[in-house]
N, C-alpha and C positions, 0 to 999 in steps of 0.2 A: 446749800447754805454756806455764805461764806463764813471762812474761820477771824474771830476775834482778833485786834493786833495784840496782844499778849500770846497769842499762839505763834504767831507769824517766826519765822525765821528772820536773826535781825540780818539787813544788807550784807554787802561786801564789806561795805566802808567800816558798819558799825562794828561788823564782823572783827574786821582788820583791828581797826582802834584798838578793840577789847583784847587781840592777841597780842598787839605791842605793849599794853600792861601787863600783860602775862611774862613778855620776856624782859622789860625792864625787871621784875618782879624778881625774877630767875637770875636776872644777870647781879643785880646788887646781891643776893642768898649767894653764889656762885663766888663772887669777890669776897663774902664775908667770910667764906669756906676758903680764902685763899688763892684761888685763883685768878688768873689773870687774861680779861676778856681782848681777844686778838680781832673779831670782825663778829659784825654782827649784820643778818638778811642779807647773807652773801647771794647772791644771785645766780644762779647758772642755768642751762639748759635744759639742767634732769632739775629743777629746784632749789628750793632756798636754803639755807644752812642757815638756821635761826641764831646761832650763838657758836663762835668757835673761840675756847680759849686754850689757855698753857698751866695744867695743871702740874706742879714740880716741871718736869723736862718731857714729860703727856697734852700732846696736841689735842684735844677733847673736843669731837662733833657733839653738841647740844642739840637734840628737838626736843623742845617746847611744847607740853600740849597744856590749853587752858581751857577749863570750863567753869561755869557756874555754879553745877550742883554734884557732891558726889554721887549721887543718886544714879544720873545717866551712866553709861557707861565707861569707866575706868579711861581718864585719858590716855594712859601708856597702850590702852591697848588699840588706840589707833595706830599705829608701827609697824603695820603690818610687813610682807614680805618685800612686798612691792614697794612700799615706803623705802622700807631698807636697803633694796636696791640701789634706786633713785638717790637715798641719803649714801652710801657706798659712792656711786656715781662721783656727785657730786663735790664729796670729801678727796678722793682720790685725785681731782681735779684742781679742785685747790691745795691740796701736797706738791703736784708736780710745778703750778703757779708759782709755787716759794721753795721750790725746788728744795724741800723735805719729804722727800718720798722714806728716807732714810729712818728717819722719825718716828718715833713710838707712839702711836694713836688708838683711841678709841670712842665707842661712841655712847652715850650718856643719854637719856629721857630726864626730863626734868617736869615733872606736873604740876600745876597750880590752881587749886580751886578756890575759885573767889565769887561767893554767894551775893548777890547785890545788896545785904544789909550788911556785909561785911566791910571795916575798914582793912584789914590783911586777910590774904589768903594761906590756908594751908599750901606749901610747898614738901616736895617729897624730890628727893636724888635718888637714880637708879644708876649705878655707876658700873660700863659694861653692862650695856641694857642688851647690846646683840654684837654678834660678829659681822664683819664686813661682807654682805651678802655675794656671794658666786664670784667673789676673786679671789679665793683662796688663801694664801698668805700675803695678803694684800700688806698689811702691816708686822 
């Protein structure tokens, strides 16, 4: 029996959409906390860097997890090792890009859960959500 479209998983696209309110959502919380947003879906080869800003003289890696329902599963807790890596990776690459390797960095989870009868979502800062995975004294 096929499944209902309200069970369905939505698309990529819708997928996508619904994460880029997630981090406009994240980035203006982010600015109103102060800080100052430097690039945003940076792109690279290990992955995206959803949000990188400048908190005080703190280059701040952002991932963004957005869902729906706090019900599911805790968005932070997709971050897993592997994420970290990949987010590590990718961070470490954009440092030597702007040749701030020097630079005091860290990396941040930002969660947004926005229920579709919701006009705002609950946002939550985890601030040093992990250490730069298997580089060491990367920063």
């Amino acid at each position: 029996m096929a499944s209902s479209p309200d069970h369905r998983r939505p698309s990529g696209f819708l997928r996508r959409l619904f994460g880029d309110r997630g981090e406009n959502a994240a980035a203006k919380f982010l600015k109103r906390k102060g800080c100052r947003i430097l690039a945003r879906q940076y792109e690279t080869r290990w992955g995206e860097l959803d949000l990188i800003c400048l908190d005080g003289e703190c280059i701040v890696f952002v991932e963004v997890k957005t869902r729906r329902s706090a019900a599911t599963t805790q968005p932070g807790e997709a971050v897993d090792h592997r994420k970290q890596l990949h987010l590590t990776k990718a961070a470490f690459f954009w440092l030597k890009q702007n040749q701030l390797l020097e630079h005091k960095a860290r990396f941040d989870i930002v969660t947004v859960v926005w229920p579709d009868d919701a006009k705002q979502p609950t946002i939550e800062h985890f601030k040093n959500a992990f250490e730069a995975a298997d580089f060491g004294q990367m920063f």
